[in-house]
N, C-alpha and C positions, 0 to 999 in steps of 0.2 A: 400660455405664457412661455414663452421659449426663453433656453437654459440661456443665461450669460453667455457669452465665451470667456476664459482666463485666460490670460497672455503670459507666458513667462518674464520673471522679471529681468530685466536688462541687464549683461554680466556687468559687474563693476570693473573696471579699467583699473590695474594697479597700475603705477608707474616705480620703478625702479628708485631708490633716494639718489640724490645726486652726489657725485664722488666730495668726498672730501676734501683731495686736491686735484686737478685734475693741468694737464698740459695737452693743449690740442695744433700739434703741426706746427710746432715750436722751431724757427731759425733764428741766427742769429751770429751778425757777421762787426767782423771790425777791419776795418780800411779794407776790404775787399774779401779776406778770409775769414771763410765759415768757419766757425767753431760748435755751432750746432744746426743740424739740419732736417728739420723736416721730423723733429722728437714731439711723441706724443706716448705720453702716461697719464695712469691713476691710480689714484691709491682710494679704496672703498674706507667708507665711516669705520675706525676701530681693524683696520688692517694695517700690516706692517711688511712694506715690500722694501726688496734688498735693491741699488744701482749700482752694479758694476762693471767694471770696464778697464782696459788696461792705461796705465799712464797717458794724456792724452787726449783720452776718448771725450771728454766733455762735458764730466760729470757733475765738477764742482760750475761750470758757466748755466747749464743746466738747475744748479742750488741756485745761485745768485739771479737767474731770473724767476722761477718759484718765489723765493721770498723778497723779490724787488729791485736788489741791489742792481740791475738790470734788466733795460726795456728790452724785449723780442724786437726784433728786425720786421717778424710776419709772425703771426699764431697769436693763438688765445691760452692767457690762464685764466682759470676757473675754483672759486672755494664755495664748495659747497652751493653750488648752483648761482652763485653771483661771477660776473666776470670781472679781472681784476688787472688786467694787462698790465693798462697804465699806472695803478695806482703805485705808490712809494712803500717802503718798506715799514712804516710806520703804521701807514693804513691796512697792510698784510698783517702786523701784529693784534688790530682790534679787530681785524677779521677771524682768528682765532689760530695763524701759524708763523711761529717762529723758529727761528736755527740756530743751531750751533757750529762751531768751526773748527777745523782740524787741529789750528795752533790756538790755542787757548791765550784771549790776552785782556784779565783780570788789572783791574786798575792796584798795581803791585803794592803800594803802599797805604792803601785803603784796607780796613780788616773786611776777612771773609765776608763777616753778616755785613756791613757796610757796602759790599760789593752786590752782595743781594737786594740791598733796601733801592737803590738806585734801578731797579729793577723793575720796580713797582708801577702799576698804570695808571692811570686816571688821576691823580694825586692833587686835589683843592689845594694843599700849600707850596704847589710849582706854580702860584700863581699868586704876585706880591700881595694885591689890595685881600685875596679871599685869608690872609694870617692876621689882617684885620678885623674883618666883616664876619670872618666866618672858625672864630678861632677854636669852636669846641667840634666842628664838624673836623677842623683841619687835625684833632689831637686824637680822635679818635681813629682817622683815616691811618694816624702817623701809629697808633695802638696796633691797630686789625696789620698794618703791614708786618710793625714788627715781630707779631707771634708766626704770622705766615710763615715769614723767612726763618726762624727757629727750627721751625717744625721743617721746614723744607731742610736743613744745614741735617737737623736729624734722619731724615729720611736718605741722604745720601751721603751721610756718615760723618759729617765733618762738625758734628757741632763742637766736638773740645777744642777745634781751632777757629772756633767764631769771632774772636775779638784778639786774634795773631794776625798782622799782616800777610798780605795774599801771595803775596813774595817768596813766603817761608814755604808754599805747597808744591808737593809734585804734580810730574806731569800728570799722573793719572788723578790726583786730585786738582788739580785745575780744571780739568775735565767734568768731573763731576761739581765744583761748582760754578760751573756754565749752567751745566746742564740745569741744576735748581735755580740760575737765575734768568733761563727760559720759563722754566716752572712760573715764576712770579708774574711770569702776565697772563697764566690759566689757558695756555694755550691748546688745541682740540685737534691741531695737526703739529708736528716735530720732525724739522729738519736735518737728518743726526750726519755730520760732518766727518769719516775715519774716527768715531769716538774710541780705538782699541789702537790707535798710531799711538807711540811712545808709550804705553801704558802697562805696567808688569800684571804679570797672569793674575795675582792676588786682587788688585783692584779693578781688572779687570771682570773678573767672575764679579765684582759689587754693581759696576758700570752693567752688563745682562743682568743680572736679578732688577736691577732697578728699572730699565728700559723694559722690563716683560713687566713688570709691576703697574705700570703705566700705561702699557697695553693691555693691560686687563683692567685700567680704567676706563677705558674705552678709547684713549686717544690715539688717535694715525699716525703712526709714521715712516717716513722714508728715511731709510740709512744708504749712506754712498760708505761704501767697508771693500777694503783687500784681503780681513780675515774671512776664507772663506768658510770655514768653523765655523763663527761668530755667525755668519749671514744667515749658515744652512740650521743653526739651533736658533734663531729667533723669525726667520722670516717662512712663509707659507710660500713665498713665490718672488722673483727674482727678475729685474728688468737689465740685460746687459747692456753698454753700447759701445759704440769702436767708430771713431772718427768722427764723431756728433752724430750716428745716427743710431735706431735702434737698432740690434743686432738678433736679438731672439730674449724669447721671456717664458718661464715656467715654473715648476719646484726648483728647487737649489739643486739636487741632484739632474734634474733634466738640461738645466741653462749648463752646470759644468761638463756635462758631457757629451753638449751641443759640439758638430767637429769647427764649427764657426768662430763660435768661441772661442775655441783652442786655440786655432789658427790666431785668431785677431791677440791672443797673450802673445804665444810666442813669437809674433811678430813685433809685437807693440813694448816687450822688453819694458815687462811690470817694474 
C-alpha cells in the first residue's frame, strides 16, 4: 500500500480592503481651464490624511467632486470599493460620506438642535401619505432623531444653546455645528473643509479633540487645513497639491520639507 502523497494547502489570497474614499486620475475642467488634473488619492478605512496646497491649488474643486457637488471631466471616484463618479451628492451621503465647508451657513434663524434635526436621514414623515399610514413608525423615527441630535449638540459642546437661534453662534461654533450635523447622517468618511479658518485657539483645541475622538471611532477622514500645526497633530500623512495636481505626499514633517513644496507656497502666495 503506498503512502498517500500530502499536498500543501494552497496559500489563501488576502486582498487588501478597499480604501475608503478613494480618487483615481481625477480631472476636471471648466470652459477649457483645468482646475484639476490628473489627482489621484486615498484615504485607508479609519485614516486621517491632511490636503494641502497653496491658494489655488484645487483643493476645495477636489472636495466638491469627492462628495458630488461635481462631475469629473475624466477619472473615477471610488467609496469603499463601489464607484461613484456619477452619482449626486445625496447618493455620496448614503454611501456613508459627507462634508463640511469652510463658511459655515446654518439656517440662521432656526435653533441649533432644529438645524440638526433637519439633518437626519431616511425620515418616513418626509413623506405626506407615510404621517398617515404609518404615524407610530413616523413618532418614533421623530424620538430616535431627537435624542441623536442632543447627544451629538453635547458631544460638541453646544447643547446650552440648543434651543438659541443659530444666528447667536460664533464662527468657531458654527463650525462645530456642522460638523454634528454631518454627524446626523452616520457618516464613515468626513470631508473636513479649513475646519480651524476663523475659529479662536480655545475652540479650536474642542474642534481636534472632537475630530480625533471620531477618529478613534473609526471613521476616515480627509482635511483640506492651512494650519500646519493642526494638520501635523492630527494627521499620519499628508497629500500636497499645487495647480490641480499632486505635488508629493508623506508624514507632515516630510510634505513640509519637501523643496517642492516650498517652492509651490512661496510662489503661490498662501
Amino acid at each position: 500500500m503506498h503512502a498517500e502523497t500530502l499536498h500543501p494547502p494552497a496559500p489563501v489570497m488576502r486582498t487588501a480592503a478597499p480604501a475608503a474614499i478613494e480618487a483615481r486620475h481625477l480631472t476636471k475642467r471648466f470652459d477649457g481651464l483645468t482646475v484639476v488634473s490628473d489627482m489621484s488619492l486615498a484615504v485607508a478605512q479609519g485614516e486621517m490624511v491632511g490636503l494641502i496646497g497653496p491658494n489655488g491649488a484645487g483643493k476645495t474643486t477636489m472636495f466638491n467632486l469627492l462628495a458630488g457637488s461635481l462631475r469629473p471631466s475624466s477619472g473615477e471616484i471610488w467609496i469603499g470599493g463601489r464607484e461613484v463618479s456619477g452619482e449626486p451628492p445625496e447618493r455620496r451621503i448614503a454611501h456613508g460620506v459627507a462634508r463640511t465647508f469652510q463658511i459655515p451657513r446654518p439656517f440662521s434663524e432656526m435653533s441649533v438642535l432644529e438645524n440638526l434635526l433637519v439633518g437626519a436621514q431616511k425620515q418616513h414623515g418626509e413623506r405626506l401619505f407615510a404621517n398617515f399610514l404609518m404615524p407610530g413608525i413616523v413618532r418614533r423615527e421623530e424620538k430616535a432623531a431627537l435624542e441623536k441630535a442632543l447627544g451629538l449638540l453635547e458631544f460638541v459642546t453646544l447643547s446650552r444653546l440648543a434651543h438659541k437661534p443659530a444666528r447667536v453662534l460664533s464662527g468657531g461654533q458654527r463650525k462645530l455645528l456642522e460638523l454634528a450635523r454631518v454627524l446626523m447622517a452616520d457618516p464613515q468618511v468626513i470631508l473636513l473643509d479649513e475646519p480651524a479658518a476663523g475659529v479662536n485657539p480655545a475652540l479650536l483645541e474642542v474642534i481636534i479633540e472632537r475630530v480625533v475622538a471620531l477618529n478613534a471611532q473609526g471613521k476616515s477622514i480627509l482635511l483640506i487645513e492651512h494650519n500646519m500645526d493642526m494638520v501635523s497633530r492630527l494627521c499620519s500623512r499628508v497629500v500636497a497639491m499645487a495647480l490641480g495636481r499632486p505635488l508629493a505626499q508623506g508624514t507632515p514633517a516630510e510634505v513640509a520639507s519637501n523643496p517642492a513644496v516650498i517652492e509651490a507656497y512661496l510662489g503661490g502666495g498662501v
